[in-house]
Structure formats: structure tokens, C-alpha cells
ZAMARGU-4260 file (C-alpha; in steps of 0.2 Angstrom, whole numbers, plus 5000, padded with zeros to 4 digits):
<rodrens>
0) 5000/5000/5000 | 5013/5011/5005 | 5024/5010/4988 | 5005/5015/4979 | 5002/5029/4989
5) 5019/5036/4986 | 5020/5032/4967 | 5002/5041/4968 | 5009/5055/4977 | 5023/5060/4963
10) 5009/5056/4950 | 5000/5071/4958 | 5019/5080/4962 | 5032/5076/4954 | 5042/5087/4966
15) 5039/5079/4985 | 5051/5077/4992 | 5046/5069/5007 | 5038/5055/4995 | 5057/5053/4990
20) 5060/5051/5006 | 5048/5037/5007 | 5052/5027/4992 | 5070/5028/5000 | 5063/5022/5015
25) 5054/5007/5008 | 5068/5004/4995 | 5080/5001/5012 | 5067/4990/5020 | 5067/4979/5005
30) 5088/4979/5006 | 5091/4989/4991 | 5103/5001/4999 | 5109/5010/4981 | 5092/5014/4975
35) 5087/5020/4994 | 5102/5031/4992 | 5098/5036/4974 | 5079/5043/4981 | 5086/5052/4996
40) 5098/5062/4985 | 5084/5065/4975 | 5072/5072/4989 | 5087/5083/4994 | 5090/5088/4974
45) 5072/5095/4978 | 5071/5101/4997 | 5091/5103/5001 | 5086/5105/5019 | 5076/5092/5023
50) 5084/5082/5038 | 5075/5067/5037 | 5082/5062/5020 | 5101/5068/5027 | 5098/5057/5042
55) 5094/5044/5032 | 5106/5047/5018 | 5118/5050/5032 | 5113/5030/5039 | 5116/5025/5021
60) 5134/5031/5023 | 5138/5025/5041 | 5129/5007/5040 | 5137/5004/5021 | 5150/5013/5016
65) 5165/5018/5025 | 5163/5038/5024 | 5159/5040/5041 | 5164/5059/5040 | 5153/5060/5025
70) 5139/5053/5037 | 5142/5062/5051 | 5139/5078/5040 | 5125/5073/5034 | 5119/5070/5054
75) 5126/5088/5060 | 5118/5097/5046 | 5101/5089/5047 | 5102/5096/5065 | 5105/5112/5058
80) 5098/5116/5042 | 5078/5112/5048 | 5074/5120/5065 | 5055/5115/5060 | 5059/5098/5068
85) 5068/5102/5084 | 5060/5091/5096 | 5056/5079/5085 | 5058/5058/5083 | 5071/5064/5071
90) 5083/5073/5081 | 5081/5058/5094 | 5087/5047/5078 | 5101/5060/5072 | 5109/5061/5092
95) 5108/5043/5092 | 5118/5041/5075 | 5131/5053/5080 | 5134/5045/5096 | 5134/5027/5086
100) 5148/5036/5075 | 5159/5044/5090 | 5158/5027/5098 | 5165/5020/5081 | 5181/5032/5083
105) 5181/5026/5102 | 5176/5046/5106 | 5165/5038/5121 | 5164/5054/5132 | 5155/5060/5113
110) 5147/5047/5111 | 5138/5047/5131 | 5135/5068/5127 | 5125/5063/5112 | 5113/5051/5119
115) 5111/5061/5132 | 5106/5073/5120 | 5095/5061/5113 | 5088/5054/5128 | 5081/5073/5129
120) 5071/5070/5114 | 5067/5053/5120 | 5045/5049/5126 | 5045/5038/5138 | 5042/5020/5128
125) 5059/5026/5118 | 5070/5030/5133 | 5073/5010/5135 | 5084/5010/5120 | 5092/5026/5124
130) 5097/5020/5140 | 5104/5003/5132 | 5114/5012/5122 | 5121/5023/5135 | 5125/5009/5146
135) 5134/5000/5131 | 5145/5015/5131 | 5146/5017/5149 | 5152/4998/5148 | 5167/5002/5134
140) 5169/5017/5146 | 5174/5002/5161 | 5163/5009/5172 | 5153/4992/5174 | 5142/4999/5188
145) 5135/5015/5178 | 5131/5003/5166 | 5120/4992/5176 | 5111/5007/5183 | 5106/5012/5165
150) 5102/4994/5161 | 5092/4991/5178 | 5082/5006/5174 | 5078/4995/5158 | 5073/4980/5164
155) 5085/4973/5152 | 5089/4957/5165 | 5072/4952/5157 | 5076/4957/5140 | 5070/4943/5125
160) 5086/4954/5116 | 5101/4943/5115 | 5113/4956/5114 | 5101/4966/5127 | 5103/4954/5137
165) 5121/4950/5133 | 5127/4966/5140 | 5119/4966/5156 | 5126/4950/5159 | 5144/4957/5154
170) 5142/4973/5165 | 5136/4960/5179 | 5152/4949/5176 | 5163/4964/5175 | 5156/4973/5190
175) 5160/4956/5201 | 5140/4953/5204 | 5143/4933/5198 | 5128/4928/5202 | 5117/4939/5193
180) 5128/4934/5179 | 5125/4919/5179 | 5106/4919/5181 | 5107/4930/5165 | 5118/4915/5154
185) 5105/4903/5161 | 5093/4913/5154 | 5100/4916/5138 | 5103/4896/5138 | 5085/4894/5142
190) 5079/4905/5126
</rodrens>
């Protein structure tokens, strides 16, 4: 339904952007990374300061190529060039991205300031996966017990997320609480 709405919508306009940004968007979901790339660069031919198709351009970059500076320019100016969204779901995704790039370059102290930032954005059925990612940080950080106060405020001893789960057990191990741990590898061998 979504690819006929869209094809519709630039039947009636050929110039929507945003409807780019959606055929990149369905072009990504279906694994076709070149020709999601091809329709954001497209909505961005048309509307050079739409943010959500530099953040996703930006992903396209970080996730599979290797020009992370070229991504992380995409990320800063989609913060910059479209104050319409501050506040928005897409400045939660664009901190998040530059915090996943800065933890690339093992820039950790960045990377925590970022989704910090992000967790500012964040409703309250998002902050679980802003929190997991700040403890993950805090964990290559070695500061075990930070991160298992941002994973305890998760609930991620329950997670069903092996890699969730896998870093709460690592933070336990790590912070000498061995038996936490090892309910958690029981649980993981129980799933």
C-alpha cells in the first residue's frame, strides 16, 4: 500500500520530496541500499534542507559505506539546516547516530553527550533503547556499575534481546555481581 500511495503521490507532484523520502525508505526496508540512496539524494535535489532524508542518507553512509565523515555531515547538518523539527523523533534518531559514529572512533565521552542529548528527545516508551545504548557506552567506558544502573532502569535482566541481554550480563560479570551473571547465561541458555 505504501509503495502506491507514494507512486500516487509524485503522480500528483512530481516534486515531494518527502515522497522521496519514502520510496528511500521502503527501497531500504526491502535491502536495496543503492536505490534508497539514489531517492534520498533525490528528495534533497528538491528540498536541500530536509533532515529526514540527510539522516537517512547519512545511515546509508555509516551502515554501508565507509565515509563516516561524510555521514556524520549529513547527521550535523540535518540538525542544523531544519529548525521545524527540533524536538522531533528525528533529532532523537540523528543524536543517536552521531553518538553510534563517535563510539566508532572510540570518542566515548562524545558518544555518552550525544545520547544524552537524545535521551532529551526521548518519550518515555523510547528511553529503554536510549538508556541501552548509554550503558553499552558506559560499559566500553569500564565503568561496569553506571552501566548496570542504566540497564536496571531498563529492565534489560528480562530482556527477550540477546545482545540486550548479553550486555547486562557482561556489565554484571565485570562489576563482580557473579551471580546475577549467571542467572542471566541461564537465561539466555533457556531461550
Amino acid at each position: 500500500s505504501a509503495s502506491y500511495y507514494v507512486n500516487l503521490a509524485l503522480v500528483l507532484n512530481e516534486f515531494n520530496a518527502d515522497a522521496y523520502v519514502l520510496k528511500g525508505q521502503l527501497a531500504w526496508d526491502r535491502t536495496q541500499y543503492a536505490e534508497s540512496k539514489r531517492f534520498y539524494e533525490k528528495a534533497l535535489e528538491i528540498a536541500p534542507n530536509n533532515s529526514e532524508a540527510m539522516n537517512h542518507l547519512g545511515s546509508y553512509y555509516f551502515l554501508e559505506t565507509d565515509s563516516i565523515e561524510t555521514a556524520l555531515n549529513l547527521f550535523v547538518e540535518a540538525l542544523t539546516h531544519d529548525p521545524r523539527n527540533n524536538g522531533t523523533d528525528e533529532n532523537l534518531n540523528l543524536y543517536r547516530n552521531i553518538s553510534k559514529i563517535y563510539e566508532r572512533a572510540d570518542m566515548l565521552v562524545e558518544a555518552d553527550a550525544f545520547q544524552k542529548k537524545a535521551l532529551q528527545f526521548a518519550r518515555p516508551e523510547q528511553r529503554k533503547g536510549v538508556y541501552s545504548n548509554l550503558g553499552d557506552i558506559a560499559i566500553l567506558r569500564g565503568q561496569f556499575k553506571e552501566a548496570l544502573q542504566y540497564f536496571d532502569s531498563t529492565d534489560n535482566e528480562n530482556s527477550t534481546s540477546f545482545n540486550v541481554l548479553d550486555n547486562w550480563i557482561f556489565a554484571n560479570d565485570l562489576a563482580g555481581n557473579y551471580t546475577k551473571a549467571e542467572q542471566g547465561y541461564n537465561r539466555m541458555l533457556e531461550m
